[in-house]
Residue, then its C-alpha position, 0 to 999 in steps of 0.5 A: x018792156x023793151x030788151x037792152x042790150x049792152x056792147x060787152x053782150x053781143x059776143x056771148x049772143x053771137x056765140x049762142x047763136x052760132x052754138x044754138x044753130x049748130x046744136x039744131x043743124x046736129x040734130x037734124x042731120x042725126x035724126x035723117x042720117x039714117x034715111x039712105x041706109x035701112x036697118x035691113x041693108x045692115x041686117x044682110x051686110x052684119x057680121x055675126x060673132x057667136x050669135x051674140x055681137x053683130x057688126x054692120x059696115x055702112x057708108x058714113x052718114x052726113x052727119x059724122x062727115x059733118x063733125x069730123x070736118x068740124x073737129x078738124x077745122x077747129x083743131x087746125x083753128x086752135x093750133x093757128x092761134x095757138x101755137 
């Protein structure tokens, strides 16, 4: 049983699997974010508030760099078209 495809379809396929691609390289990139950075080097370098909250300050991961660059392209993107 074959599959048609019709030409008013192939946006919608292309934009699922530009989302469905972008969903997996997410969640590849979070899961190995924490690769370089251990939970003993933010234990040592944790600021402690009352024994109670601690912050850790780390380098950023690949994964935040990744979707700031993707907010970012996407707003000048929308503004272009836009504005």
């Amino acid at each position: 049983m074959a599959i048609e495809i019709s030409q008013a379809q192939v946006p919608s396929l292309i934009l699922l699997s530009v989302l469905l691609a972008g969903c997996a390289i997410a969640i590849y990139l979070s899961l190995k974010s924490g690769d370089k950075y251990s939970v003993k080097d933010s234990e040592r370098n944790a600021i402690s508030f009352a024994g109670v909250i601690n912050e850790a300050q780390g380098p950023m991961t690949t994964f935040l760099t990744l979707a700031f660059i993707v907010i970012i392209l996407w707003a000048v993107i929308y503004l272009v078209l836009y504005l």
